[in-house]
N, C-alpha and C positions, 0 to 999 in steps of 0.2 A: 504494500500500500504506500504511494506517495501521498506527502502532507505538506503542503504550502505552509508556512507559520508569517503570520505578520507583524511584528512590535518584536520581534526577537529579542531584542534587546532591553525591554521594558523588565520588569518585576516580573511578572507571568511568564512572558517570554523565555524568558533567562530559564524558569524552572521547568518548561514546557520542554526544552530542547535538553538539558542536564538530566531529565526524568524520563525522554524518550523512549519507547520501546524495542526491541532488538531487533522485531519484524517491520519496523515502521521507517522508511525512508523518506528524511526532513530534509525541508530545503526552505532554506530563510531568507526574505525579501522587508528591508527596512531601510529606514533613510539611511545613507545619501540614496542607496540604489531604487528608491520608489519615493516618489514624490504626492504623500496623500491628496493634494490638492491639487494633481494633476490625469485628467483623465487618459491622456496617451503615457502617462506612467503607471497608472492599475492596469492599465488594458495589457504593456507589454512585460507586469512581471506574473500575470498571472496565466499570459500566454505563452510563456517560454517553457511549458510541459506540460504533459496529459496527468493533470492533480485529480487524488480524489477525494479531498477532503483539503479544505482552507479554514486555517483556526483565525479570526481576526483579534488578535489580543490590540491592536493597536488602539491610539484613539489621544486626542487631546485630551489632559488629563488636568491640566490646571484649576480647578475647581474657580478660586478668585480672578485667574488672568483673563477667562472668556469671558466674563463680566465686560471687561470691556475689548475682546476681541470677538466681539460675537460669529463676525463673518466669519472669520477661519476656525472655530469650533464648529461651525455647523458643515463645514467643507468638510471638515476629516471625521466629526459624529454620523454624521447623517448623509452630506451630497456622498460622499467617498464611500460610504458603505451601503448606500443603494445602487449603486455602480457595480460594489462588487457583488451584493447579491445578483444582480442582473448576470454580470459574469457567470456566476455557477449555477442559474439556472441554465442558459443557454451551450455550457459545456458540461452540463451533466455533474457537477462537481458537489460535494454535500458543504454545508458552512457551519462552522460553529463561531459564534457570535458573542463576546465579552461583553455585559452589561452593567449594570447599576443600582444599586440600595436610593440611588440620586432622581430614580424616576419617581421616588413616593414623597408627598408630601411631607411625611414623618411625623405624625399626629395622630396617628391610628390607636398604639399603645397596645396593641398588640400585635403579634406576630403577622407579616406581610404574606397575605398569599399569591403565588403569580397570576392568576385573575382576578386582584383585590385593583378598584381605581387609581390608577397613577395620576398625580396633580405635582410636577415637579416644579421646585421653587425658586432653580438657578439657571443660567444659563448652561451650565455643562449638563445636568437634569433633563432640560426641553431638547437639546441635542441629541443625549446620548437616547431616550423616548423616539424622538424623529430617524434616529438610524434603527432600531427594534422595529418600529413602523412599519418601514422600508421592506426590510429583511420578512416579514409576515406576509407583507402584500404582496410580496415578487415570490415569494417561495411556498408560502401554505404552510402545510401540514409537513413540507419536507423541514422547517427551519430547525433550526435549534438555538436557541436563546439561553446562557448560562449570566442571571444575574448573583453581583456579590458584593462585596464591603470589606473596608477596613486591611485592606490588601497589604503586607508586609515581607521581608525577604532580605536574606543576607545583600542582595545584588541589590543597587539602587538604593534613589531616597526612600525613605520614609519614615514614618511615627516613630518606630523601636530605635531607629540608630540613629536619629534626631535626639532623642531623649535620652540618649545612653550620652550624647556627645555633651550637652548642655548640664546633664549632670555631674561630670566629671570637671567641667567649667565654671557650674556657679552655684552660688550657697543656698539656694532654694530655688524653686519652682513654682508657678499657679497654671494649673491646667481650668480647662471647663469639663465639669461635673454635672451637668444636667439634657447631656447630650449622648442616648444612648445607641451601642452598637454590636456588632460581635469582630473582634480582630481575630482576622484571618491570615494563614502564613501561606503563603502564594504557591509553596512547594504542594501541600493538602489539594490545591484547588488543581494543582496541575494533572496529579496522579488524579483524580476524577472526571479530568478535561480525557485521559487517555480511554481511563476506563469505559466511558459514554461513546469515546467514538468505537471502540470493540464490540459494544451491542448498540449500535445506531440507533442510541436515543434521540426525540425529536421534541420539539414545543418549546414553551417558557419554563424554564427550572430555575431553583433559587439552590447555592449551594455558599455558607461559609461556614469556620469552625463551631462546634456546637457551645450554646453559655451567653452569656450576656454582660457589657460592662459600658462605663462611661469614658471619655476619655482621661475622667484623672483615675479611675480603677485601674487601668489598663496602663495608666504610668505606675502607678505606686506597684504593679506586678513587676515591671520591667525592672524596676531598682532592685527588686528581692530578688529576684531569681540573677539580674547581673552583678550583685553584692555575691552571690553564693556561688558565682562560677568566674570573681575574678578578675571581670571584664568592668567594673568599679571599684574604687578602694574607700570611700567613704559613702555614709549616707547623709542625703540632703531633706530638710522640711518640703514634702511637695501638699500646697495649698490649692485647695479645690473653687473654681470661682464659675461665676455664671455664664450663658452665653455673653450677655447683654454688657459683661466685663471687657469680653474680648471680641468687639468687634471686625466683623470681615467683610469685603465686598461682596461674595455670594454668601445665598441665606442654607443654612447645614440641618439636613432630619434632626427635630428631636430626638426621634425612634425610629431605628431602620432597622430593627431584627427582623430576619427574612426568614418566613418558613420552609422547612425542606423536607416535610413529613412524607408529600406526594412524589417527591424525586426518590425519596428512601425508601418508598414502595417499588418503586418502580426498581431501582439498580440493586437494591438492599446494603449500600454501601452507607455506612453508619457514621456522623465527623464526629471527630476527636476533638474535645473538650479545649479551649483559646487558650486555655493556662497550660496545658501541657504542649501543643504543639509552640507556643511562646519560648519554651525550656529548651524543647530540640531545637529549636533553629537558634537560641543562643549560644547551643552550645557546636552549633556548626563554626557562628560567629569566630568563638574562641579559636579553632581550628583556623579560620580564618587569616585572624592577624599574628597565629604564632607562625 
């Protein structure tokens, strides 16, 4: 089986392609070599083989930047990925489709189901909705839609190794504590990316680690577990404060726990609890920088 992968190099990416399969022949197309905003650059990295299966992990991801680049978030969420659904319908190719906790309003307060209303509140939210859209309307019943949250990974920015950096830098911290989610380690999400395309799962599925926390829970874990392995040498006062503390140009879910009850029927693959997969992957970390 050949698999096109797009954002290789992203968080997902990265784990998409290190977590491969042995039977699975990847082949990766990311900037420089494909330009999201250009249609004669999808059309010719996705015609340069007979693919059967295209994972799109790509996507503008800036959550505050598209606030005011609206155009060019909607070019690579949404014009660029009806493009390429268009592509795999017309060469036969299956898609799977990286989405977002950022399509829901985040006011529900309980767990999101993938046919529960989407009212998304930001510009990267009505995007990354308008490329799902897309992808439904040009494909049907073949698509496959994996939305998720809180995405994390030794490779690239994010949350954990922000917070590991700042705490080694300064004498306390204030996170927001009234903002809640499930933090997800992007390795988890890959190994489920593979296993779904082995039984050609199809629709809108929600998949991140199982649990729930806010983002100052989810700091105060990071400090414990990286005080216990090492990768800290002191501990800092981290202060919990409100959204409304910490203003941002895009508006962020209250609540974006996603249900996966129907997905976990369907593949019977069960996730692993945000605190323990938090643990393995710092302790890849550590392997990392020794």
């Amino acid at each position: 089986m050949k698999v096109l992968l797009l954002g290789a190099t992203g968080q997902l990416g990265w784990e998409l392609t290190r977590t491969c399969p042995a039977d699975i022949e990847i082949h990766t197309c990311d900037h420089p070599k494909v330009d999201f905003t250009s249609t004669l650059s999808i059309r010719n990295c996705v015609n340069r083989d007979r693919f059967d299966y295209i994972i799109n992990a790509a996507g503008y991801t800036a959550v505050d930047k598209a606030e005011a680049e609206k155009g060019l978030a909607r070019q690579i969420n949404a014009e660029a990925v009806e493009l390429l659904a268009g592509l795999c319908k017309n060469n036969n190719i299956k898609l799977v489709h990286i989405s977002t906790d950022f399509v829901f309003k985040g006011t529900h307060y309980k767990p999101y189901l993938p046919d529960d209303i989407t009212e998304p509140q930001s510009v990267y939210g009505r995007t990354k909705l308008a490329g799902e859209k897309a992808v439904r309307r040009i494909l049907g019943k073949d698509a496959f839609i994996i939305r998720t949250a809180w995405l994390y990974s030794v490779h690239g920015h994010n949350f954990v190794k922000t917070m590991i950096r700042l705490m080694d830098e300064k004498d306390q911290l204030t996170v927001v504590d009234d903002q809640v989610g499930t933090p997800t380690w992007a390795k988890g999400l890959a190994n489920v990316i593979w296993a779904s395309i082995a039984t050609c799962q199809q629709g809108i599925n929600h998949w991140t680690d199982a649990g729930s926390a806010s983002w100052y829970d989810f700091a105060v874990a990071i400090q414990e577990e990286a005080l216990a392995l090492g990768l800290l040498s002191k501990e800092i006062p981290i202060i919990p404060i409100n959204t409304d503390d910490y203003p941002t140009p895009a508006k962020r879910p209250y609540y974006s726990i996603l249900d996966k009850r129907y997905f976990l029927k369907k593949t019977g693959i069960r996730p692993v609890h945000w605190r323990k997969q938090l643990r393995k992957m710092l302790k890849e970390l550590v392997g990392e920088i020794i």
